[in-house]
C-alpha positions in Angstrom: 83.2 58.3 31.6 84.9 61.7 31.5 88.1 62.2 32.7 88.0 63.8 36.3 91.8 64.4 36.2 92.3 68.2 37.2 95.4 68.5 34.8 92.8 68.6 31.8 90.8 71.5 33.7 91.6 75.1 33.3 94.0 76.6 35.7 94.3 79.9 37.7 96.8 82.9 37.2 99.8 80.5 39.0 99.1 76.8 36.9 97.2 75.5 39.5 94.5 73.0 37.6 90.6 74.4 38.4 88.5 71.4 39.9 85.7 70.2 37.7 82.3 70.5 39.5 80.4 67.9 38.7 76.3 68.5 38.3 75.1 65.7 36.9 76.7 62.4 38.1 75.1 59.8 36.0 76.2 61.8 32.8 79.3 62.4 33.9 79.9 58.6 34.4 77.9 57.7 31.2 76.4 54.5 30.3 79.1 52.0 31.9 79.3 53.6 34.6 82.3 52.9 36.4 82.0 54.1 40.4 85.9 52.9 41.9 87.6 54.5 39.1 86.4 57.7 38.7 86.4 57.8 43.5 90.2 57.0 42.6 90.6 59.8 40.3 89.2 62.4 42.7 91.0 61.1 45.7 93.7 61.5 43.6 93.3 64.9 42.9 92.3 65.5 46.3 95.9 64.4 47.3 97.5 66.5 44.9 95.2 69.3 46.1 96.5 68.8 49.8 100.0 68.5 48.8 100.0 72.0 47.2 98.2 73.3 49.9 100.1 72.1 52.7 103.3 73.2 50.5 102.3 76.7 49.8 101.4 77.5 53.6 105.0 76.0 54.6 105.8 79.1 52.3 103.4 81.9 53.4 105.1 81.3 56.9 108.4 81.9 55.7 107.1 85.2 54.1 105.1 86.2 57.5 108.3 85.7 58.9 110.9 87.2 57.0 108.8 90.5 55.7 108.9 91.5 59.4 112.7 90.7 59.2 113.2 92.7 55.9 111.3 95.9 57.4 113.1 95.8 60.8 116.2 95.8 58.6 115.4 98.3 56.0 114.2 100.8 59.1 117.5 100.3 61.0 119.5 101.1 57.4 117.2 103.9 56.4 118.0 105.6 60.2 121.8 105.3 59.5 121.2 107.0 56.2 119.5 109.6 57.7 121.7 109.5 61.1 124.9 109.9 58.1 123.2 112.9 56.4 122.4 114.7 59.7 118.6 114.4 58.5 117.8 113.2 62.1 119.5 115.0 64.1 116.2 116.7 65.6 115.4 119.1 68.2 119.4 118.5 69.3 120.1 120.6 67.3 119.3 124.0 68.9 120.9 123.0 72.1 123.9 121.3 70.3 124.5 125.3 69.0 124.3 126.8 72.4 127.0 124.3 74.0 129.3 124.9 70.7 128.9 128.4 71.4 129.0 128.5 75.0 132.7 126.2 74.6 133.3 128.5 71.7 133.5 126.0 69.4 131.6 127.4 66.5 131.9 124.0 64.3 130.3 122.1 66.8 131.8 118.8 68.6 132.3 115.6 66.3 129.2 113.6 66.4 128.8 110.7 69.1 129.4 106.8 68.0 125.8 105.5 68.2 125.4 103.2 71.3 122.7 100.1 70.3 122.2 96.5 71.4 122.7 93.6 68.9 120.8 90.1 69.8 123.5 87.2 70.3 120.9 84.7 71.0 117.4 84.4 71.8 117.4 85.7 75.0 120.6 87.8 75.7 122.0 91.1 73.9 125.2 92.9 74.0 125.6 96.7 73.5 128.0 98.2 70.8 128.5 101.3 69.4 128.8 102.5 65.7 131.0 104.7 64.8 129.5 106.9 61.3 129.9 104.3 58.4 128.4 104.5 54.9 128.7 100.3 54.5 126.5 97.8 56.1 126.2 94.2 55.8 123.2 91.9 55.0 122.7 88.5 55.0 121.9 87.2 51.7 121.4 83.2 52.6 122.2 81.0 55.6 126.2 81.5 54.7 126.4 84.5 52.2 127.1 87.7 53.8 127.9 91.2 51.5 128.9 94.9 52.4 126.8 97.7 50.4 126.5 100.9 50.7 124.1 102.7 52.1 122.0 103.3 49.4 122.7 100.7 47.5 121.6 98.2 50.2 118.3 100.9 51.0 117.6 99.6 47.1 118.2 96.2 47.7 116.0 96.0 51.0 113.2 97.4 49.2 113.0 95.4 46.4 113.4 92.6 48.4 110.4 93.6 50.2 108.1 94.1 47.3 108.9 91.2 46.0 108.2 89.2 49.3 105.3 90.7 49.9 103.9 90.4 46.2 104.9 86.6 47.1 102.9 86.5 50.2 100.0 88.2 48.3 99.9 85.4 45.6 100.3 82.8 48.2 97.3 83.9 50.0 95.1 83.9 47.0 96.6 80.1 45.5 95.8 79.0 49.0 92.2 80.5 48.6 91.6 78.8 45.4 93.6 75.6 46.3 90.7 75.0 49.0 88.0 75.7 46.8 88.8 73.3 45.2 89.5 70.9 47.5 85.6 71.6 48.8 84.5 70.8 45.0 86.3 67.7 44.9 85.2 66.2 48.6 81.9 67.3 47.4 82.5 65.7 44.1 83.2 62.4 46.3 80.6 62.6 47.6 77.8 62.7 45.1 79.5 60.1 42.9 79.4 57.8 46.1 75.8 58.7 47.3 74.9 58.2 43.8 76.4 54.7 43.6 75.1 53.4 46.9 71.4 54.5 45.7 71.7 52.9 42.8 72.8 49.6 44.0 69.7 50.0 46.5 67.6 50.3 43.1 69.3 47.6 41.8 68.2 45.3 44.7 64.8 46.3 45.4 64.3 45.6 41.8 65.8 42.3 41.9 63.9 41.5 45.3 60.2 42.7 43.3 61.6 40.4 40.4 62.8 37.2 42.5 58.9 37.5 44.5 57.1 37.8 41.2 59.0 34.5 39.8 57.3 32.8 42.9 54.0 34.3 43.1 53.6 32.8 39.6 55.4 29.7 39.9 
């Protein structure tokens, strides 16, 4: 019989083993055939199939989670860049010249603290204000927290971001091929045991035509 072990099968762009489709049962068992242990071998597979499936969509959650997270961020660090380089400053502006000149303050009033509102918990936020900073500080793990500079941490955000989204890309497609594969193998399963229960329905109306031919002529 051939082997029906995925690990001996070719495998896609990530190492995950291709599922061997099999057309033609009775030469894939060969001449002994042997039914339970090749049924073993693809529920075997099939478990190992489901296993990497179920793992890899634990992971594309994370990633549908955290790329929102990582954008949200990045926007909010991007806006105090711009905020800190007077990029944003608008349509104020005009009217921001009028007051200085109507006070006669011809360099213009030091700008405002930014008021904002951070999230404490799920349901209640506090309001701050920022004073102008070049340094922010990102979470990089459940206890690791680091100050960057602006740009710096602009660079960071968005690498981080390709990268987790390049994840979630390659996710999707193993996930894709993962149940393809899991289709070829239940289908697998099944041929190999629809073949087996017709031939042991051969195998006794042939017996049955053999035992009432032994009688007719006894």
């Amino acid at each position: 019989m051939a082997s029906g072990a995925p690990s001996k099968q070719k495998k896609n762009a990530r190492g995950i083993p291709n599922a061997p489709f099999i057309a033609d049962v009775e030469e894939y068992l060969g001449s002994t055939p042997d039914v339970e242990t090749a049924l073993k071998e693809f529920q075997a597979a099939l478990a190992k199939y489901r296993y990497m499936d179920h793992n890899l969509a634990q992971r594309r959650r994370g990633l549908e989670e955290k790329i929102p997270d990582i954008k949200k961020t990045l926007s909010m660090v991007e806006y105090l860049q711009e905020r800190r380089e007077g990029a944003s400053k608008g349509d104020g502006d005009e009217e921001l010249d009028e007051d200085n000149e109507l006070s006669g303050d011809v360099h213009g009033e030091q700008k405002k603290p930014m008021r904002t509102t951070f999230e404490l918990n799920d349901t209640l936020f506090a309001e701050a204000e920022l004073e102008d900073t070049d340094t922010v500080y990102l979470w990089l793990g459940a206890n690791v927290m680091l100050s960057y500079k602006l740009p710096a941490a602009i660079a960071l955000l968005k690498s981080k971001l390709e990268a987790a989204e390049a994840g979630l890309e390659s996710l999707v497609e193993d996930l894709e091929f993962l149940r393809e594969q899991i289709t070829v193998m239940e289908v697998n399963t099944a041929r190999v045991y629809n073949w087996d229960v017709k031939r042991r329905r051969e195998r006794r109306e042939k017996e049955a035509r053999e035992g009432k031919a032994e009688t007719t002529v006894g």
